[in-house]
N, C-alpha and C positions, 0 to 999 in steps of 0.2 A: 168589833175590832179587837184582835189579840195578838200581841207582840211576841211572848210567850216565847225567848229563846232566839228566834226567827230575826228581829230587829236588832242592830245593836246600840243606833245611834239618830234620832232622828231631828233635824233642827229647824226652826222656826222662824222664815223672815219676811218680815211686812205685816202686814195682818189679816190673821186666817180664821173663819169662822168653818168649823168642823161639825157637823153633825153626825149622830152615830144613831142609827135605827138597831136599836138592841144594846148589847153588852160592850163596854169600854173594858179592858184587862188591858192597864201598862205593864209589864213582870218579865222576869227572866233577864233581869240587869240591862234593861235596855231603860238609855237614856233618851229622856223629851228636852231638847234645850233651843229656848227663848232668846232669838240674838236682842242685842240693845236695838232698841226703839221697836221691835214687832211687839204685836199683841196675840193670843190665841185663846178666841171663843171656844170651848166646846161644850154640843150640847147634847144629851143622851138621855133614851128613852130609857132603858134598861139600867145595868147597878153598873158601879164603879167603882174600879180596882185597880188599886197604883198599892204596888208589893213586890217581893222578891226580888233585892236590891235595885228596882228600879229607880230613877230619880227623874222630876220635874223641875228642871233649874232653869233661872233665869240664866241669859249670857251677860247682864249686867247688875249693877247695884238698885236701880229704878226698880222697885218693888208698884208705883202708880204711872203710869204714863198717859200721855197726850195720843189718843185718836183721830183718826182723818177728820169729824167734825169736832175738834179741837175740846171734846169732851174729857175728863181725863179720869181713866179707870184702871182698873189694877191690870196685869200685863199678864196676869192668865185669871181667866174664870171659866168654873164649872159649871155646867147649868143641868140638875140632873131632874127628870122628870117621874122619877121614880116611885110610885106611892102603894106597890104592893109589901107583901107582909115577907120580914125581913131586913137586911142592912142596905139602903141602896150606895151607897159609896163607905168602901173599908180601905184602910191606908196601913200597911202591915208590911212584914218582913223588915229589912234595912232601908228603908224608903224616904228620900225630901221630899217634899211636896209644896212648893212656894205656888200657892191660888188663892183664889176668892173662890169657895165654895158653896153653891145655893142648892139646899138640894130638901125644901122647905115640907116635901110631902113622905118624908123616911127616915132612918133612922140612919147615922152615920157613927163608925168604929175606926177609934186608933189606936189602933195596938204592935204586941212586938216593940220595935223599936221603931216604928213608925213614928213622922212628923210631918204636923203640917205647920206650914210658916206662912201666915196671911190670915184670913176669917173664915167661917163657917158659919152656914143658917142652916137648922135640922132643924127636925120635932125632935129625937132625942142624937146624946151623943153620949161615945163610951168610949173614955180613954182608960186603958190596962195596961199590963206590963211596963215596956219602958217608954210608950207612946206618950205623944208630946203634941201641947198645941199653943205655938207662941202666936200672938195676935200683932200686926204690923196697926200700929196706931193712924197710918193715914187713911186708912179703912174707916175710922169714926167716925166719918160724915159722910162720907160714900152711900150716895142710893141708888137703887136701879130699879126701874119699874118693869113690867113683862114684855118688853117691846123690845129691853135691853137700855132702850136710852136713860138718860137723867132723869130723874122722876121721884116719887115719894112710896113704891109700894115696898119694896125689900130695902132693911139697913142692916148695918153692923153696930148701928149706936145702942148705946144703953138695954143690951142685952145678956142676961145671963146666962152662963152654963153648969151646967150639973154634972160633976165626974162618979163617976163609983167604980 
């Protein structure tokens, strides 16, 4: 899926589980926005690319929200399956980026004036230029296991990152 121009605005309501067989590119200033109370899964084989002022905003202040089984998890997450050699998910250009991103098998880059507002789980990460990565603290207990539901395999707690 590539926006690239093409899109300029595209909104979010209820809750939507997205899969993408190959490549994700948000870019070309088009906006992803998250009404209050939807949620959006996406999940993708290939790399990920939210850049060239594009933005992933929520339409409210709820950075965690309550799901149909009354589960409550953050109000967008990334699930990228990505484990060839490479960046799989890069957040660049003038770009927000409010997620929960898992993307446990690649490498993930924020750069430019890229930001991401919420978590991140990489093998490595590389914030440069004037990239930015603020962590939402309700994220610290949050777990998710590979099913997606509650569970104990992926967290946000008590993990470190490395910048250079």
């Amino acid at each position: 899926m590539q926006s690239a121009g093409r899109l300029q605005r595209l909104v979010v309501d209820g809750t939507v589980n997205l899969f993408v067989e190959g490549d994700f590119d948000l870019g070309g200033n088009t906006s992803l926005e998250i009404s209050k109370g939807a949620m959006l899964n996406l999940y993708v084989s290939g790399k990920v690319r939210l850049s060239a002022g594009s933005e992933l905003a929520l339409g409210a202040e709820d950075f965690m929200r309550q799901d149909s089984n009354g589960l409550i998890r953050p109000a967008v997450s990334i699930y990228s399956a990505y484990q060839q050699a490479g960046n799989g998910v890069t957040i660049g250009g003038s770009n927000d980026t409010y997620a929960a991103i898992y993307a446990p098998g690649s490498d993930v880059v924020i750069s430019g004036s890229g930001a991401l507002y919420g978590g991140l789980r990489a093998q490595n990460v590389v914030i440069s230029g004037a990239g930015s990565l603020e962590h939402v603290p309700e994220l610290a207990d949050y777990e998710v296991s590979a099913d997606g539901k509650a569970g104990n395999v992926l967290s946000f707690a008590n993990e470190w990152i490395e910048t250079r």
